[in-house]
MARNUZA-967258 format. One record per residue (C-alpha): residue in one letter; chain; x, y, z. Coordinates in steps of 0.5 Angstrom, whole numbers, plus 500, padded with zeros to 3 digits. Layout:
% residues N
 aa ch east north  up
  A  A    X     Y   Z
...
% end
This chain:
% residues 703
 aa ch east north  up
  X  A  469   472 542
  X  A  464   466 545
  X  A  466   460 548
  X  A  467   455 544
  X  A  463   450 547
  X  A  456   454 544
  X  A  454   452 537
  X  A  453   459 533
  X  A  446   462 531
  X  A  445   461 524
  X  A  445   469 523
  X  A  452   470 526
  X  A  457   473 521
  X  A  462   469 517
  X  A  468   473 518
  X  A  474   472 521
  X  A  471   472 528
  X  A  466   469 527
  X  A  465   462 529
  X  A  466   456 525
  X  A  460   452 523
  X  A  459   446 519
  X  A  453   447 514
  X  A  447   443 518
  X  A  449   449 523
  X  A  453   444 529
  X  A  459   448 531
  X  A  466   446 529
  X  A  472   446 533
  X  A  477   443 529
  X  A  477   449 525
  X  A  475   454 529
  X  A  483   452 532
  X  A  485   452 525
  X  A  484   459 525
  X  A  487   460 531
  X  A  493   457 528
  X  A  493   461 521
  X  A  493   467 525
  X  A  498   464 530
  X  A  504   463 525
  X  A  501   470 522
  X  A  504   474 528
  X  A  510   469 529
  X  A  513   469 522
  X  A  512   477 523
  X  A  516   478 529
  X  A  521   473 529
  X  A  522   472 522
  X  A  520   479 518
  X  A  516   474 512
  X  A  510   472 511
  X  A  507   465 513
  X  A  501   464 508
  X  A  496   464 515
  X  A  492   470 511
  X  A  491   466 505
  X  A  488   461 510
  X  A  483   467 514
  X  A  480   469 506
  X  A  479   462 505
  X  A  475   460 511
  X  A  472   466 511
  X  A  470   465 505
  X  A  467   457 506
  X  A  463   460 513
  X  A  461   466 509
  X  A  457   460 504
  X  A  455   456 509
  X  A  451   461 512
  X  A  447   462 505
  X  A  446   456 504
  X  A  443   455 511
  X  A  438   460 509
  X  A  437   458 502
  X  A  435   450 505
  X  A  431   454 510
  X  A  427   457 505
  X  A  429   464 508
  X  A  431   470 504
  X  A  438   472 502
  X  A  437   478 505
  X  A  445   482 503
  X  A  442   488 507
  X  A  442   484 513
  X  A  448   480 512
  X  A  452   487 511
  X  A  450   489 517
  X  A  451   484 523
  X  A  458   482 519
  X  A  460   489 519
  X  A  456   491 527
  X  A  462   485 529
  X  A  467   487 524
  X  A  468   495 525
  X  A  467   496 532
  X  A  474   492 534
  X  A  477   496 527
  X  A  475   503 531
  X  A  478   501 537
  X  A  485   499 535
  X  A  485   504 529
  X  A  484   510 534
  X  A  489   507 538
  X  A  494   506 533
  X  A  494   513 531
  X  A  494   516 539
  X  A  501   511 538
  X  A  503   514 532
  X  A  502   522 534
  X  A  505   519 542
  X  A  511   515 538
  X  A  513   517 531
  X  A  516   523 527
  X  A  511   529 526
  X  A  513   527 517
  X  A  509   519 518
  X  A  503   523 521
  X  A  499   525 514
  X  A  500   518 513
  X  A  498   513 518
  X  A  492   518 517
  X  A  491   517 510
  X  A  491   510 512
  X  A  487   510 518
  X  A  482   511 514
  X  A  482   506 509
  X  A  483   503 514
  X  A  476   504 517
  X  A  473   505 510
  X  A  477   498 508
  X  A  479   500 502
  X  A  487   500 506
  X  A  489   495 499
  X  A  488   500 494
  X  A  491   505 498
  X  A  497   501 500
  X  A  497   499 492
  X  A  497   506 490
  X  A  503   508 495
  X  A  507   501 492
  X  A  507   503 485
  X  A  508   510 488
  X  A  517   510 488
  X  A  517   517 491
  X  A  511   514 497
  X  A  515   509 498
  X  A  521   514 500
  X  A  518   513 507
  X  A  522   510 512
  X  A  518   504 516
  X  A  512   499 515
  X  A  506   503 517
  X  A  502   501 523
  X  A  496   500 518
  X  A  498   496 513
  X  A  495   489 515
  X  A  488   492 515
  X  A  490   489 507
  X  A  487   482 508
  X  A  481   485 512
  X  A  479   491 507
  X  A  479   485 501
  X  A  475   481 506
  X  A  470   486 507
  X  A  470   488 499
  X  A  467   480 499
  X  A  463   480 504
  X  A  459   487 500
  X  A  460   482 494
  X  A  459   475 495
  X  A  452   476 498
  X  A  451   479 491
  X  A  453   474 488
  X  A  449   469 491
  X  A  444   473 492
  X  A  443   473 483
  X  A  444   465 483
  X  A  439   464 487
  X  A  434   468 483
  X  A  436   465 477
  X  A  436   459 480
  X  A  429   459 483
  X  A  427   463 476
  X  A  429   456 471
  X  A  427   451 477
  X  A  435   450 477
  X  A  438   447 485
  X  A  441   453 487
  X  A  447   449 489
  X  A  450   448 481
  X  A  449   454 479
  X  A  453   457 485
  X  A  459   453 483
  X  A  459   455 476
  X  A  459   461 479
  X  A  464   461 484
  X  A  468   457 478
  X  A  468   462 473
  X  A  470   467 478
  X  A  476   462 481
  X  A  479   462 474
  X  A  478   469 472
  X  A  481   471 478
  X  A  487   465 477
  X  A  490   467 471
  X  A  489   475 473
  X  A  493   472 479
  X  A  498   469 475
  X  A  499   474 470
  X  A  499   480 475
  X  A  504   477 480
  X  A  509   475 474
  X  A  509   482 471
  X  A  507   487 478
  X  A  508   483 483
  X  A  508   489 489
  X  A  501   490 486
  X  A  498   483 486
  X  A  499   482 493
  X  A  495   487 495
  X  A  489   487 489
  X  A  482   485 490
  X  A  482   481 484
  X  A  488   478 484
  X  A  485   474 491
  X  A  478   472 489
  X  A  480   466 486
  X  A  481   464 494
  X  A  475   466 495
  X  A  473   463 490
  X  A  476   456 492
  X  A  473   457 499
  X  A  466   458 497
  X  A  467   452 492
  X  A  469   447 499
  X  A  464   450 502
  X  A  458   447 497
  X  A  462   440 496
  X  A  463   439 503
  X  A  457   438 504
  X  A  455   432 500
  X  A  462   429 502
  X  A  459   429 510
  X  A  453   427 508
  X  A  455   422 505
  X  A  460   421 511
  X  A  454   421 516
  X  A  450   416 512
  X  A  456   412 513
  X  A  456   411 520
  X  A  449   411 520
  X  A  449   404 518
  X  A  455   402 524
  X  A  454   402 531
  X  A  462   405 532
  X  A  464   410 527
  X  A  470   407 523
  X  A  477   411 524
  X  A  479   412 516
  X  A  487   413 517
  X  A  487   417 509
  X  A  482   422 513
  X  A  488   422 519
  X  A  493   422 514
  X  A  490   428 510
  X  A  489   432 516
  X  A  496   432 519
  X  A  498   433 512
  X  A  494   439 512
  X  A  497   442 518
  X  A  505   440 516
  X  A  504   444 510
  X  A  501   450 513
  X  A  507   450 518
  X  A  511   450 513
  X  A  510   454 507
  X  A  512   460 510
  X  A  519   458 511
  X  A  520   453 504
  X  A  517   459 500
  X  A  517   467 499
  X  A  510   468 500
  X  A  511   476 501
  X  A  515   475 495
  X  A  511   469 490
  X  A  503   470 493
  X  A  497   470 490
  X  A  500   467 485
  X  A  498   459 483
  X  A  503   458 489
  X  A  497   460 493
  X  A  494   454 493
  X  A  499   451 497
  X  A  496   454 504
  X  A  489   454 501
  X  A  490   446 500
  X  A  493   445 507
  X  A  488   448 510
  X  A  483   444 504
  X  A  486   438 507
  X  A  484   440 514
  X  A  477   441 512
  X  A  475   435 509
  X  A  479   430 514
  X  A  474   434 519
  X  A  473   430 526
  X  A  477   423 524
  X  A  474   420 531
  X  A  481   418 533
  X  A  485   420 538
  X  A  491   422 533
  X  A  488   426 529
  X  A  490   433 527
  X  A  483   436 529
  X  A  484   433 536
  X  A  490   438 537
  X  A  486   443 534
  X  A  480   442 539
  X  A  484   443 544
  X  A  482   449 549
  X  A  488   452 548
  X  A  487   452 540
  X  A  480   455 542
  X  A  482   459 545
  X  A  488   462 540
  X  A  482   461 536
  X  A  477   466 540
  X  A  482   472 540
  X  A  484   470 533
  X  A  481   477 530
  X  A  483   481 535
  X  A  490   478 536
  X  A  490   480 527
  X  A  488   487 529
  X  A  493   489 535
  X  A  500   485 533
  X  A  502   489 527
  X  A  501   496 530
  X  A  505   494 537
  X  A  510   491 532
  X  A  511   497 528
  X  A  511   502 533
  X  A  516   499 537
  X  A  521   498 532
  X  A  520   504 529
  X  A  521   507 537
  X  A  527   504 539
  X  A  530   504 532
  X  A  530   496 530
  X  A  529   492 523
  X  A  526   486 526
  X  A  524   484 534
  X  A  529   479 538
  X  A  528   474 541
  X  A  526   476 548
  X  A  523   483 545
  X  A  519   479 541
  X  A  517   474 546
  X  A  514   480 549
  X  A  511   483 543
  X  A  507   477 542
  X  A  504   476 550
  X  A  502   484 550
  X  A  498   482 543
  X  A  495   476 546
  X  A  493   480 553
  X  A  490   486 549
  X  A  487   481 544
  X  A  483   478 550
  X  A  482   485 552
  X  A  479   487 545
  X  A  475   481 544
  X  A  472   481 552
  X  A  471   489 552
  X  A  468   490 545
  X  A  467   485 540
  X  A  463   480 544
  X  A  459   485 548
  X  A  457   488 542
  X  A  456   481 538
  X  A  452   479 544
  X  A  448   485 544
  X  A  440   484 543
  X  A  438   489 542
  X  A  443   491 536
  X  A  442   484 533
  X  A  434   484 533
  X  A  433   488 526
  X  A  437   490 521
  X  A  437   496 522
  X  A  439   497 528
  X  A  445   494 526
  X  A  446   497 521
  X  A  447   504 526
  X  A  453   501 530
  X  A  455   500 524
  X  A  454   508 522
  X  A  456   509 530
  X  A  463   507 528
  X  A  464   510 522
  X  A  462   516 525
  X  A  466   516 531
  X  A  473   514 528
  X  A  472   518 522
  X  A  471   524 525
  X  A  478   525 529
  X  A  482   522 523
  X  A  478   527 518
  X  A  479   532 524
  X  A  487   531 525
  X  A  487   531 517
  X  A  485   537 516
  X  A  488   541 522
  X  A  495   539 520
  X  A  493   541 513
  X  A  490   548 516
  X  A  497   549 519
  X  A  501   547 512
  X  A  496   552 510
  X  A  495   558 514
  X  A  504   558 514
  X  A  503   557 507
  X  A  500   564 506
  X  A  505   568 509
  X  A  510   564 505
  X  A  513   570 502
  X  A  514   574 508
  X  A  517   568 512
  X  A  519   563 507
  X  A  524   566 502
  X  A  527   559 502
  X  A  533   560 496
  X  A  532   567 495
  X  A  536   569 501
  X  A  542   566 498
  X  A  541   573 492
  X  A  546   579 494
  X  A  541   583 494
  X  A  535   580 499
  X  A  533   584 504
  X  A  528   581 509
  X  A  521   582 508
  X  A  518   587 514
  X  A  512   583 516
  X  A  517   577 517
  X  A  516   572 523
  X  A  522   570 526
  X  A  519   565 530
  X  A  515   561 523
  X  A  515   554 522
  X  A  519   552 516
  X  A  516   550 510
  X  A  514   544 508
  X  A  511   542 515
  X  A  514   537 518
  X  A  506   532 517
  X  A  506   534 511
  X  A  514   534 508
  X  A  512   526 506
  X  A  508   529 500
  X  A  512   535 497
  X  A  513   532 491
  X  A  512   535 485
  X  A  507   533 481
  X  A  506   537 474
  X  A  499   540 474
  X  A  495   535 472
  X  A  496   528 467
  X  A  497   529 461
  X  A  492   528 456
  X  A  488   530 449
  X  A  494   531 443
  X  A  499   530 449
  X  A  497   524 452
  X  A  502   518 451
  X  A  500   513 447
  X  A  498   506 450
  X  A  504   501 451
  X  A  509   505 445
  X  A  510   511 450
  X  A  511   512 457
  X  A  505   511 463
  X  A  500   517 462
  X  A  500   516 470
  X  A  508   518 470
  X  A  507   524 465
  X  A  505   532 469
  X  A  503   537 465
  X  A  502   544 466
  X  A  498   547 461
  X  A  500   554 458
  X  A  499   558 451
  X  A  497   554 445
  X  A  502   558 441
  X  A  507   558 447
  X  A  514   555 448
  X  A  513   547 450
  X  A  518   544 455
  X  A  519   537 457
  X  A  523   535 463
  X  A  525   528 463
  X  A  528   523 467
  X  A  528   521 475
  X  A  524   522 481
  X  A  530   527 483
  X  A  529   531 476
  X  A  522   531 477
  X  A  523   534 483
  X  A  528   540 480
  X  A  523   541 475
  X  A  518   545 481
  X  A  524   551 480
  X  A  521   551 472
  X  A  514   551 474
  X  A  513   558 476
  X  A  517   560 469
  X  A  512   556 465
  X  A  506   559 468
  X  A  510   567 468
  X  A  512   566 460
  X  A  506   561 457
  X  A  510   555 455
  X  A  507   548 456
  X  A  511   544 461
  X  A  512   536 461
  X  A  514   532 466
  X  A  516   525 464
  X  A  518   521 470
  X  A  521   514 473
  X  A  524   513 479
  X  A  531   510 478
  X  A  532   512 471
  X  A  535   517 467
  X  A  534   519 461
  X  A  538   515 456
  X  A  536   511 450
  X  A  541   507 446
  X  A  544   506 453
  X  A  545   500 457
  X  A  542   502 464
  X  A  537   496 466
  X  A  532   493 462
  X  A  526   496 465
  X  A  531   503 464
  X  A  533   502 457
  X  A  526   501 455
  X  A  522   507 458
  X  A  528   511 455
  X  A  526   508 448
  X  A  519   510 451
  X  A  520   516 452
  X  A  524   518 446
  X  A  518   516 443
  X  A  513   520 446
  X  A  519   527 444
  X  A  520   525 438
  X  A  512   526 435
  X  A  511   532 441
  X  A  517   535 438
  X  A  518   540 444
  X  A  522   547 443
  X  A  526   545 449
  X  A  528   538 453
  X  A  530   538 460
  X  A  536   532 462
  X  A  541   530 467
  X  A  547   531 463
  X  A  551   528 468
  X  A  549   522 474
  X  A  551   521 481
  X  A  552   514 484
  X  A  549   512 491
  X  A  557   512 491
  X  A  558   519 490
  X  A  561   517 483
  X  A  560   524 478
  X  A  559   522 471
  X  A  556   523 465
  X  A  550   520 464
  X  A  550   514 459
  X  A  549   515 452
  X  A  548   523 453
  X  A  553   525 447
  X  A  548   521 442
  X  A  543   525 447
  X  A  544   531 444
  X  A  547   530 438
  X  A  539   528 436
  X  A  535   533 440
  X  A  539   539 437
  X  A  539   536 429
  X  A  531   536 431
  X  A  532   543 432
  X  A  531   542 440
  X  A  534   546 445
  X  A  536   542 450
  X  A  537   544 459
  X  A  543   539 460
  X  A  543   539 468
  X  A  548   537 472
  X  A  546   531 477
  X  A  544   535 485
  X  A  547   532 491
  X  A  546   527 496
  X  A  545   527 503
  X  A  549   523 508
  X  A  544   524 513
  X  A  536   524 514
  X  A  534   531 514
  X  A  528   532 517
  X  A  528   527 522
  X  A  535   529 525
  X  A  532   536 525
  X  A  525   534 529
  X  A  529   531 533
  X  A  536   536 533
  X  A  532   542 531
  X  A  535   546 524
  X  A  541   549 527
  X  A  545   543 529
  X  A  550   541 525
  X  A  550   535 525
  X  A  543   534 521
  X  A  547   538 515
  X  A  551   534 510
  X  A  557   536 506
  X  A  557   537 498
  X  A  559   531 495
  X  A  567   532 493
  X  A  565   530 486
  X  A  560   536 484
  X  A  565   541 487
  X  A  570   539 481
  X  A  569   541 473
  X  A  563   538 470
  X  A  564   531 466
  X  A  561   532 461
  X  A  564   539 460
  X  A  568   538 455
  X  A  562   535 451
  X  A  557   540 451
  X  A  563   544 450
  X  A  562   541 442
  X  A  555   544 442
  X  A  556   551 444
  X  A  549   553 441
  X  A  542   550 442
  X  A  545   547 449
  X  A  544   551 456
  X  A  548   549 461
  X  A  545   549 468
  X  A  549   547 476
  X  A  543   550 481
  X  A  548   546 487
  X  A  551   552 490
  X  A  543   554 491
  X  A  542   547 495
  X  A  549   547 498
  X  A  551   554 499
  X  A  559   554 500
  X  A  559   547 500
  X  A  555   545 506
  X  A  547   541 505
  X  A  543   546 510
  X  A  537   542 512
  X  A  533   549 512
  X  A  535   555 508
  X  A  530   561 508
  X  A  526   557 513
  X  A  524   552 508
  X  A  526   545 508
  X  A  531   544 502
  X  A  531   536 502
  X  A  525   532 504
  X  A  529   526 504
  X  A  537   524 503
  X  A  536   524 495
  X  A  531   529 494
  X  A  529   536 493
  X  A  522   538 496
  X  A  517   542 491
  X  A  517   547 496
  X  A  525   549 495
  X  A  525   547 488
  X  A  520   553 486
  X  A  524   557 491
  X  A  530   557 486
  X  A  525   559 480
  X  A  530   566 480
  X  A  536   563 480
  X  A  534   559 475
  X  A  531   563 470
  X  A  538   567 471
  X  A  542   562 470
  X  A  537   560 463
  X  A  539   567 460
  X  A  546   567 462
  X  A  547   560 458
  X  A  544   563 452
  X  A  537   560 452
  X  A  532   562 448
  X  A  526   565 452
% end
């Protein structure tokens, strides 16, 4: 980043490198170190503090009020709005510094992470670079079974920056239609943005409030729930300039500017509460509702005080050079603190830095900041020939997309070429649950040196999902029956058998050894799924629990299946076996309605980590194996109930094919049986679809 001491060009991007300029063009030091700050606490608060400090709020809202500043420079210049030019100097400064430390940041991963976080730091990386990492983030949030996977991931702060570059693809839009409405009925540009902006704040704000109250891990990441702050930074950025005005009027009539104290005060009052919204409130936990606005007026405060003239003003101190430069390296020192954070607590196997560790954490992200902002952004910022024509840079802009996409694409595809060139010769070196049949003999063109299936990239991944969404007549109804994002269909005969399977992440994941039978015998299987919940309607679980269970009811009841898969027994996190809760009610409605039901009793859980004790202790060790949970080697307890109902009932107990002769093997017939401590992977699930087929006929289920 350039000096400080050298007012911007006009055309310079207004993003969270750019530099800080006030709307006649003068650059403004007070808060290019405010930045500086707000990144500052940013880094701090998420090294030492493991919490979120309100600094991101900040950048998107001073992002906002540079970005408005450099429209309205032009607009009173009577120039164009120019969107495509301003598209391509933003992203010529933006994706540069982003390339570099996204391909770094994946060389770290490969160098320091388990083979299982591969897949999705490169998922990541490139939503990253294509900035859209909020969406991504948002899909892998409500996804329970995603967020299986231990750790942050490297790239989960390119959130903020990806919203920022939506706007900066928005904004220019939005002024861009204002100013020709504006200049078609002869209006000033200036109220007709603010209404605007003030119709996108308050849409914006009560989206924000609603959708923070209801689903919060989504609001934190969602494009919409943050425009308000945007919003409210283009609204400054229109207002300010009266206020100045009128302030330069002002002291146009004085020989000496007079020092306001309530201008000293309000800036002070600003800086103290950006300090201090991080420790006072659960940002990460409450943010982007309206206590947003808390760091948004802080940094309001600090805007409107301006440069007070006294020698106790805040903006002193955010003039200072060491301020500015805190505020030179600022969206590099954004870029580079999270992934050095992360990989390094992930690498030695800690929750949080200490106080030394952290200390270095921060001064290795400040070198390397400088060394980013001197190596690449400024260079490029400041390169002539890139920022005479558009066009031009709109080709480093494509330059860079290029060059970081190509090996993310690149490494995505080899790793799946991988899973499947091994996937091909599954049935030769995979038998996975076939090996424990008496009767299995090896197949003659087997590789004794095959790599288990799933692979280790793409473990995280093997999750079942049943077909497609469900849809048409079987598409669950909005609000009275469960999402249609957690219903999985496979579509079989239209006067086939249908089967739903129903309750949690750890039957959805049993219902793979099902699917293959469904698509041998024509039935129409359906999936209902949410994490955490079994299926138990009249039964006090938890209220999320309780009323997707009657949902779900709901959903069975008008499909009237043939057959109704359930947990008929549960086990606690504590390894407590019991019968699920309201199952005797269970099964006296599914079988008075003339539905069979598959009562399957609760699979284990692990006490140790599967696949990263056999990446780094490989498959034989025994140490990676864990031992059947003592209660599941007892009688069933609910054998006496499903006992009362000898017909229409199918018992089933697949826990001797997870955990043959009482020992949970992480790999059984080259192929990897948990994909966590809790759960099957999809692979081994299909594995066991013999066993299970026999079992099915023995209990007496009516094919």
């Amino acid at each position: 980043m350039s000096s400080p001491s050298r007012a911007p060009a006009p055309a310079e991007a207004a993003g969270v490198g750019a530099h800080p300029a006030s709307h006649a063009g003068r650059f403004r030091p007070e808060l290019h170190g405010l930045r500086g700050v707000a990144i500052g606490l940013v880094v701090l608060y998420h090294v030492w503090f493991d919490r979120v400090s309100g600094g991101v709020d900040v950048f998107l809202f001073l992002s906002s009020f540079l970005l408005v500043g450099t429209f309205m420079r032009r607009v009173g210049a009577g120039r164009p709005t120019a969107p495509l030019a301003y598209w391509a100097r933003t992203f010529k400064r933006l994706l540069p510094p982003t390339t570099v430390v996204a391909l770094a940041t994946l060389a770290g991963v490969y160098l320091l992470l388990p083979a299982e976080r591969w897949m999705t730091a490169i998922t990541d990386a490139i939503g990253s670079v294509l900035h859209v990492q909020n969406w991504v983030l948002i899909r892998r949030g409500v996804d329970y079974y995603a967020a299986e996977e231990v750790g942050a991931s490297p790239f989960q702060h390119f959130w903020s920056l990806s919203i920022q570059g939506q706007v900066f693809l928005l904004w220019p839009l939005l002024i861009g239609a204002a100013v020709l409405v504006a200049r078609w009925r002869r209006w000033s540009v200036r109220p007709v943005l603010a209404v605007v902006f003030t119709l996108v704040l308050v849409a914006s704000f009560a989206w924000s409030v609603v959708s923070t109250a209801t689903q919060q891990e989504i609001a934190y990441f969602d494009t919409a729930a943050r425009l308000w702050e945007f919003a409210a930074g283009s609204l400054l950025g229109l207002a300010l300039p009266a206020l100045e005005e009128r302030r330069e009027r002002s002291r146009g009539r004085r020989a000496r500017p007079r020092v306001s104290p309530v201008r000293v005060a309000a800036g002070w009052a600003g800086i103290l509460g950006l300090l201090s919204c991080g420790l006072l409130v659960d940002v990460q936990g409450a943010f982007p509702g309206w206590i947003a606005a808390w760091p948004l007026t802080a940094a309001a405060l600090v805007l409107w005080a301006g440069a007070t003239g006294s020698r106790l003003g805040v903006d002193r101190l955010l003039s200072s050079r060491p301020a500015a430069r805190l505020g030179d390296v600022s969206y590099g020192l954004y870029l580079v603190h999270w992934p050095l954070l992360t990989l390094y607590l992930a690498h030695a196997g800690k929750a949080r830095a200490g106080v030394l560790d952290g200390l270095v954490l921060i001064l290795a992200s400040l070198v390397l900041a400088g060394l980013l902002t001197r190596l690449v952004d400024t260079p490029i910022r400041r390169w002539p020939w890139a920022g005479a024509r558009a066009w031009r840079g709109g080709l480093v802009v494509a330059s860079c997309l290029v060059l970081a996409l190509a090996p993310m694409l690149g490494a995505r595809e080899h790793l799946l070429g991988e899973q499947r060139e091994a996937e091909a010769r599954a049935v030769a070196d995979n038998p996975g649950a076939r090996v424990l049949d008496p009767g299995f003999t090896v197949h003659p063109d087997a590789d004794p040196d095959a790599a288990p299936l799933p692979s280790a990239a793409t473990v995280p991944g093997d999750w079942v999902v049943s077909g497609t969404l469900c849809s048409g007549d079987l598409e669950p109804r909005p609000d009275a029956e469960p999402k249609r994002t957690s219903c999985g269909i496979v579509e079989g005969d239209p006067d086939g058998k249908v089967v739903i399977s129903v309750g949690n992440s750890r039957i959805e994941q049993f219902t793979g050894a099902l699917i293959p039978l469904a698509r041998e015998h024509g039935w129409t299987l359906i999936t209902l799924w949410k994490g955490g919940c079994v299926y138990a309607p009249d039964a006090e679980v938890s209220p999320d629990c309780d009323a997707w269970s009657a949902q779900a009811r709901e959903y069975i009841e008008r499909v009237s299946p043939d057959a109704v898969l359930v947990h008929s027994t549960f086990l606690s996190a504590e390894l407590e076996e019991t019968v699920t809760p309201g199952m005797e009610t269970t099964l006296r409605d599914l079988t008075a309605a003339g539905i069979e039901v598959i009562a399957l009793r609760d699979q284990p859980r692990l006490a140790v980590e599967p696949v990263p004790c056999t990446e780094e202790k490989g498959a034989e060790d025994p140490s990676c194996a864990s031992p059947l949970p003592e209660p599941l080697s007892r009688e069933r307890p609910d054998a006496a109930l499903l006992a009362e109902h000898p017909e229409g009932v199918a018992p089933l107990d697949v826990n001797d094919l997870i955990c043959p002769e009482g020992v949970c093997s992480p790999v059984i017939g080259n192929v990897r049986v948990s994909l966590d401590r809790d759960h099957l992977t999809g692979t081994y699930a299909a594995s066991m679809q013999d066993a299970v087929a026999a079992r099915l006929e023995e209990a007496g289920f009516r094919w």
